[in-house]
C-alpha positions in Angstrom: 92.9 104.7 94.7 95.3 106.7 96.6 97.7 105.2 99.7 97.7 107.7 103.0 101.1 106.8 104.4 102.0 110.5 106.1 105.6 111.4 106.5 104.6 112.5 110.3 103.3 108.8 111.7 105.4 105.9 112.0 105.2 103.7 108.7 103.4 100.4 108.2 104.7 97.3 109.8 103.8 95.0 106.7 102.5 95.5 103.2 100.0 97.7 104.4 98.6 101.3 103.7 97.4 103.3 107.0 94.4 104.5 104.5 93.3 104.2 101.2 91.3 107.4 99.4 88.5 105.9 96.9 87.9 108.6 94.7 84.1 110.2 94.2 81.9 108.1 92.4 83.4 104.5 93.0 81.0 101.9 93.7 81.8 99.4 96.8 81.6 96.1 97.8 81.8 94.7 101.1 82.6 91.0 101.8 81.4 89.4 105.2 84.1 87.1 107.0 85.6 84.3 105.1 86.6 81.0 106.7 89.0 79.0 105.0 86.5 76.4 104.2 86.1 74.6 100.8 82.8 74.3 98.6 83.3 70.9 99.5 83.7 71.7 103.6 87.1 70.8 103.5 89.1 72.8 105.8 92.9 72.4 105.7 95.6 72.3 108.3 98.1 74.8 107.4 96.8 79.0 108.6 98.4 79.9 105.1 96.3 77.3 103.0 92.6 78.2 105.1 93.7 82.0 104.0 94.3 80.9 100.5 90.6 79.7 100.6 89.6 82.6 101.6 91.0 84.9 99.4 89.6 82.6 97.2 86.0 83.0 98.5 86.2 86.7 98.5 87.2 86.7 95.2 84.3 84.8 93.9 82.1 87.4 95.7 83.9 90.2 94.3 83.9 88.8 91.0 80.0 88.9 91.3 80.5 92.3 91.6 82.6 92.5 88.7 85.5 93.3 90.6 88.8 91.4 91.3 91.0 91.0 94.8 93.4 94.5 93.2 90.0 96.0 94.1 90.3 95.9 97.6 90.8 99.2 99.5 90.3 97.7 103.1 91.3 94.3 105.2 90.2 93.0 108.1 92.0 89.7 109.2 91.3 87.6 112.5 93.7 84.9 113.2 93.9 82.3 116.6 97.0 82.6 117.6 100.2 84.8 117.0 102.1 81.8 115.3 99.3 82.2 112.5 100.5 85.9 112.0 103.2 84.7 109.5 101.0 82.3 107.1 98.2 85.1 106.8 100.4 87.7 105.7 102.3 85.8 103.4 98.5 84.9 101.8 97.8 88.6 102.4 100.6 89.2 100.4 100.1 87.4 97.2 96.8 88.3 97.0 96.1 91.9 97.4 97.2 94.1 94.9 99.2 97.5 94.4 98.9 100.0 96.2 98.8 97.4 99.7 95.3 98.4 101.1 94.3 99.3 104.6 94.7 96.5 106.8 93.8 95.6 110.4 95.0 92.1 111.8 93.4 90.9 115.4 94.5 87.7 117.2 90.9 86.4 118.7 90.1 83.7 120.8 88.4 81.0 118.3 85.6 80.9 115.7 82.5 79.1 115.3 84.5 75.8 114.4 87.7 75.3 116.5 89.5 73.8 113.2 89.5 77.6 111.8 92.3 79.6 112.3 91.7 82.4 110.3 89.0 84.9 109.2 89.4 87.4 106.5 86.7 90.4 105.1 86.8 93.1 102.6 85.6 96.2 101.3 86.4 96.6 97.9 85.6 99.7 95.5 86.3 99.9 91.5 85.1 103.0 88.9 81.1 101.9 87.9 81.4 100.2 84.6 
């Protein structure tokens, strides 16, 4: 994967690239939204812990796909509020790998559950085996 960070635009705001090139011939995978929900339905408190959870979600899907989280080229990230800006990223940020992927963060007005605060999906893309 290659990072598209031109000279000529302003630079990320975060550990973010502006774009990602996937070379020819990768295969993808793309995760639907993740809650920060439990297997158990626990939901915790804390924005950074419910995006823990779902980094941890997408990873079991990716790993059906025999692919791990340094796989991901793209993120969309959906958070309730601004004060929830700071706990994503910092999950953001220990989970994705190097080079930072593409990245898009919107503050929404709720979820399907008013205890979530965040919502996170993927596309992901690795060489085929």
């Amino acid at each position: 994967m290659t990072p598209l960070d031109p000279a000529t635009i302003a630079p990320p705001f975060a550990r973010y690239s502006h774009g990602i090139a996937v070379p020819a011939g990768w295969r993808l995978a793309v995760c639907s939204g993740q809650l920060g929900i439990a297997a158990d339905g626990a939901v915790p408190e804390d924005v950074r812990a419910q995006a823990d959870l779902c980094f941890a979600n997408i990873a079991a899907i990716l790993a059906e796909a025999r692919m791990t989280l340094a796989d991901i080229v793209r993120v969309n990230a959906y958070v309730t509020d601004r004060a929830h800006m700071k706990g994503y990223m910092e999950s953001r940020d220990a989970h994705v790998g190097t080079p930072p992927p593409a990245s898009t963060l919107m503050i929404v007005s709720g979820f399907t559950r008013p205890e979530f605060k965040v919502e996170i999906e993927v596309i992901a893309a690795s060489p085929n085996p």
